[in-house]
C-alpha positions in Angstrom: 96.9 49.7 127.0 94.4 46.9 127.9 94.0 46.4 131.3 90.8 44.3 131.9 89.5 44.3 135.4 91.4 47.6 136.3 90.2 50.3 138.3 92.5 53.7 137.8 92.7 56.9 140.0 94.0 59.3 137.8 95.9 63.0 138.4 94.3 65.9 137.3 96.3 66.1 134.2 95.6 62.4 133.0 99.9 62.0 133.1 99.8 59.9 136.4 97.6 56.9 136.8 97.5 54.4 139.7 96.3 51.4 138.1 94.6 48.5 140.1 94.9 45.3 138.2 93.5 42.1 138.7 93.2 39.1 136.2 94.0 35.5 136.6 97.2 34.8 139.0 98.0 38.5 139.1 96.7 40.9 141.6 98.8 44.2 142.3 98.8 47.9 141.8 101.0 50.2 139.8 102.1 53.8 139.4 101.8 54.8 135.2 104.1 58.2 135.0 103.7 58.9 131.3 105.5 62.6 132.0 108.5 60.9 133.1 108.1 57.7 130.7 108.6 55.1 134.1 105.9 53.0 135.8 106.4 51.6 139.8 105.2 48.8 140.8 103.0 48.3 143.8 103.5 44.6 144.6 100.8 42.4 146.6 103.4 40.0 146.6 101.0 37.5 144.6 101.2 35.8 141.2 104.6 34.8 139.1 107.2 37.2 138.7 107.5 35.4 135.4 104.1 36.9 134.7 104.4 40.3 135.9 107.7 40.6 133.9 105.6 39.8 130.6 102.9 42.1 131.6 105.5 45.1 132.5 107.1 45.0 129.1 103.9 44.9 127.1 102.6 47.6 129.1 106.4 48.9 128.7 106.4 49.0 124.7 102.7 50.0 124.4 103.4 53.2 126.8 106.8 54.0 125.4 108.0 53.7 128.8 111.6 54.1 129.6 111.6 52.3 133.1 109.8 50.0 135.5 110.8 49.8 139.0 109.8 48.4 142.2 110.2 49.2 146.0 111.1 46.0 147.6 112.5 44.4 151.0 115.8 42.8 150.6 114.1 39.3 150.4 111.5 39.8 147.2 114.8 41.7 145.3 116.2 38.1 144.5 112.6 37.4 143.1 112.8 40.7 140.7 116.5 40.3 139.8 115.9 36.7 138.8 113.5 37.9 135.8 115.5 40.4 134.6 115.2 43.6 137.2 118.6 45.6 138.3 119.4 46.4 141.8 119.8 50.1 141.4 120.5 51.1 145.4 118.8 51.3 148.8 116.3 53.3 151.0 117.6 53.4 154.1 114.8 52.5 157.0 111.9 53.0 154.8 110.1 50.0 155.7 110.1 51.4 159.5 112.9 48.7 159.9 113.7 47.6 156.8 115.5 49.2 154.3 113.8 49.1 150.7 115.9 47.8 147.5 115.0 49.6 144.3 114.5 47.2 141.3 114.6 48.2 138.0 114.1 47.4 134.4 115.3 50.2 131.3 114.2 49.7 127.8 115.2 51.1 124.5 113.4 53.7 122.6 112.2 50.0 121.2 110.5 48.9 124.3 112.6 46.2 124.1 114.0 45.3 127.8 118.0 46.4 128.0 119.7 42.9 129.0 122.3 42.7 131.7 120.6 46.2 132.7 121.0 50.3 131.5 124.6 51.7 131.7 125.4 52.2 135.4 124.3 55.9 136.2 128.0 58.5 136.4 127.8 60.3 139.8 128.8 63.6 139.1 131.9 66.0 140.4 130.5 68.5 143.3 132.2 69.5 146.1 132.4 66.8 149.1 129.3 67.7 151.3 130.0 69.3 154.9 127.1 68.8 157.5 126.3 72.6 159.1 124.1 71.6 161.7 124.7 75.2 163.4 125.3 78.7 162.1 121.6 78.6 160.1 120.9 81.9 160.2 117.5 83.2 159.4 117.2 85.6 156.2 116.7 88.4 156.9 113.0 89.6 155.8 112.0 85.4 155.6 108.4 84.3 156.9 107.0 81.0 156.3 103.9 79.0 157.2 103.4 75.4 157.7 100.8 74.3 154.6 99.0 71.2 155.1 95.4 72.1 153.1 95.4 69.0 150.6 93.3 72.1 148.1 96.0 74.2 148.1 99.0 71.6 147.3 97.0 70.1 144.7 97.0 73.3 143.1 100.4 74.0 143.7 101.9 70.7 142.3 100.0 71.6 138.9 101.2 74.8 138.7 104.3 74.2 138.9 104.9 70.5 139.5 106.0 69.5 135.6 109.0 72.4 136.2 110.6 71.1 139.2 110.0 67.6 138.0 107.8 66.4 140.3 107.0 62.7 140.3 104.6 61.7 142.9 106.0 58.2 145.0 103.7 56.7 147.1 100.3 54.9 146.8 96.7 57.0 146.4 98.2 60.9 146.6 99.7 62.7 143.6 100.9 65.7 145.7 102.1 66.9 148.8 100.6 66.4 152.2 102.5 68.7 154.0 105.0 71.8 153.0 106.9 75.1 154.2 105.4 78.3 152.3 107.9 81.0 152.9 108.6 84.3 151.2 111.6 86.4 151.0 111.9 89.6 149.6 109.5 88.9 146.5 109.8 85.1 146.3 107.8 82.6 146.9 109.6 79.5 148.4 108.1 76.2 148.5 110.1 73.0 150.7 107.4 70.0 150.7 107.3 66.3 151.8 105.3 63.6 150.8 104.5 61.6 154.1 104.0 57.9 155.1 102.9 57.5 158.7 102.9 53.7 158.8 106.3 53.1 158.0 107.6 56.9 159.5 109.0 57.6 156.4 108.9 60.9 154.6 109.9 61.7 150.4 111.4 65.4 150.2 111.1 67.8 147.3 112.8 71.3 146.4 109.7 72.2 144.7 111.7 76.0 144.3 115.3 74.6 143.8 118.5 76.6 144.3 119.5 78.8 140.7 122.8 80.2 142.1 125.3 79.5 145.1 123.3 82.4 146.5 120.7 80.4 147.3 122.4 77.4 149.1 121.7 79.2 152.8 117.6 79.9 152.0 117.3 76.6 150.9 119.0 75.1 153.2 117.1 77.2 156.2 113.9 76.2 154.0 114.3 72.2 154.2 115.8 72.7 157.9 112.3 74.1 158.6 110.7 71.2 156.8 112.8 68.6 158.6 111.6 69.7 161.7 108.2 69.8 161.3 108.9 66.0 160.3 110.3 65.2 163.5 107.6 66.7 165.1 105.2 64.4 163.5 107.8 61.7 164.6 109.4 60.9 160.9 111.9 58.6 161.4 113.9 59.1 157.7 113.8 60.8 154.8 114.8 60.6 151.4 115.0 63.1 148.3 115.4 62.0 144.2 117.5 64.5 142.6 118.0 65.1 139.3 122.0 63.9 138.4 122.8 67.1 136.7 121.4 69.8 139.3 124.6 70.3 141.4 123.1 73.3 143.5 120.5 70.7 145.3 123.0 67.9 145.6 125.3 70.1 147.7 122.2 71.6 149.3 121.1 68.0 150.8 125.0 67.4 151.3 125.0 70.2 153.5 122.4 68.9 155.1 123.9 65.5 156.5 122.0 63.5 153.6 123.8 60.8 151.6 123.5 58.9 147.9 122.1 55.6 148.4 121.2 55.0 145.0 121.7 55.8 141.4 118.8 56.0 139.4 119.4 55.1 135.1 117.1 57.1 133.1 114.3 58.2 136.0 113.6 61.5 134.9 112.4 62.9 131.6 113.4 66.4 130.8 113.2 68.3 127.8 113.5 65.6 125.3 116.2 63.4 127.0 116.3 61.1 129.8 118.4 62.1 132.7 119.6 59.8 136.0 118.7 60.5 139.7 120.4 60.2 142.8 118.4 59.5 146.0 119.5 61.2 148.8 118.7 60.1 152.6 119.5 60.9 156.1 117.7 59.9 159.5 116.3 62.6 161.8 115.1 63.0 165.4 113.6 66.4 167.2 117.4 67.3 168.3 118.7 67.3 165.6 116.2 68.9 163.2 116.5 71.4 166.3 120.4 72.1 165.4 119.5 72.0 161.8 117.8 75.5 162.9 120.5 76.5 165.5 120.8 80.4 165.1 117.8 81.1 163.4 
């Protein structure tokens, strides 16, 4: 990929790249997943959406990219949908008092740009999810520390951040910043958040998901936890992407008072397919992350 004038800050592993890019009219910053086959886009809100369309789908075709998207207020989304980008759903509040629109483009296994947009993603069947904000009982036999050594959760996410399909979101960090180390029994149990102070927003991950219905209650004390050390730190919303198949952590976050707000097409590589997302979301204060631990 040529991409004169660029500066990159690149994961330990070389498959995540933020790419800086500046060259004629165009001045912006974007996200190159080449694990997951998507790019985001960072937008300075600066040169012709015309242009960055072009660039996206040569960068698209020379990656093998499955998917660009971008994280937008409601006003730049007409902007992005005009040259070809599909509204795919919402982030509730994460512009601090703005919701974000996620735009998106899907190619074939081409590179060539789908037109009209990919197949609406299929929600799946789960049960409907029930809120238990009391009755969180603590394992018996948990412990659990609050992480927030930048060392440790670098190594972390490349141990084991390619199995739980990590993907890191924001600008400048390709881990964690904060996270809830707990053991039980002989497991290690790992519920951590990737934060954004400016805008009080926070992005969740199950980074041990739920195997069984057995695990619904520990994960769901785990992320309780997590939640309110998030409200501690005055995080006004967070959100979760969730693979479309995994059930368990759907009704998990169900269970938890979160809600779909979007459906992702193609977001996640896995194996040798492409699979959809859903992102989850719910708001949070100190009472009621407090409830969310009621009993424990």
């Amino acid at each position: 990929m040529a991409t004169q004038q660029a500066a990159r800050v690149t994961h330990g592993d070389k498959a995540v790249e933020e790419i800086y890019y500046r060259k004629g009219d165009i001045d912006f910053c974007f996200l190159l997943n080449r694990r997951m086959h998507n790019l985001r886009v960072f937008d300075y809100r600066v040169g012709n959406y015309q242009q960055k369309r072009d660039f996206f789908d040569r960068i698209a075709k020379a990656e093998g990219l499955r998917k660009v998207f971008t994280v937008v207020e409601k006003q730049d989304s007409k902007s992005w949908r005009s040259v070809g980008f599909s509204r795919e759903g919402a982030i509730p509040g994460y512009f601090r008092t703005a919701d974000a629109y996620i735009m998106s483009r899907v190619y074939t296994d081409d590179g060539d740009p789908i037109q009209g947009g990919a197949p609406k993603l299929t929600p799946p069947t789960m049960p409907a999810p029930v809120l238990k904000e009391s009755g969180n009982t603590k394992p018996r036999g948990w412990t659990q520390e609050l992480v927030t050594d930048i060392t440790r959760l670098e190594s972390l996410i490349r141990e084991v951040g390619p199995s739980c399909n990590y993907a890191p979101f924001r600008r400048g960090v390709f881990n964690h910043d904060i996270a809830i180390a707990a053991k039980l029994a002989k497991r290690d149990l790992w519920f951590g958040a990737e934060t954004d102070s400016s805008f009080g927003h926070a992005k969740l991950d199950m980074i041990t998901p739920p195997q069984k219905d057995t695990d619904l209650p520990i994960v769901r004390h785990g992320m309780s936890a997590l939640l309110l050390d998030l409200a501690k730190i005055e995080t006004a919303s967070v959100f979760a992407l969730v693979p479309a198949d995994d059930l368990l952590s759907s009704q998990a976050y169900g269970e938890l008072g979160f809600k779909v707000t979007a459906r992702l097409t193609d977001h996640i590589f896995r194996g040798d397919a492409y699979i959809g997302a859903q992102i989850w979301h719910r708001r949070i204060t100190v009472p009621v992350a407090q409830k969310l631990l009621a009993g424990s």
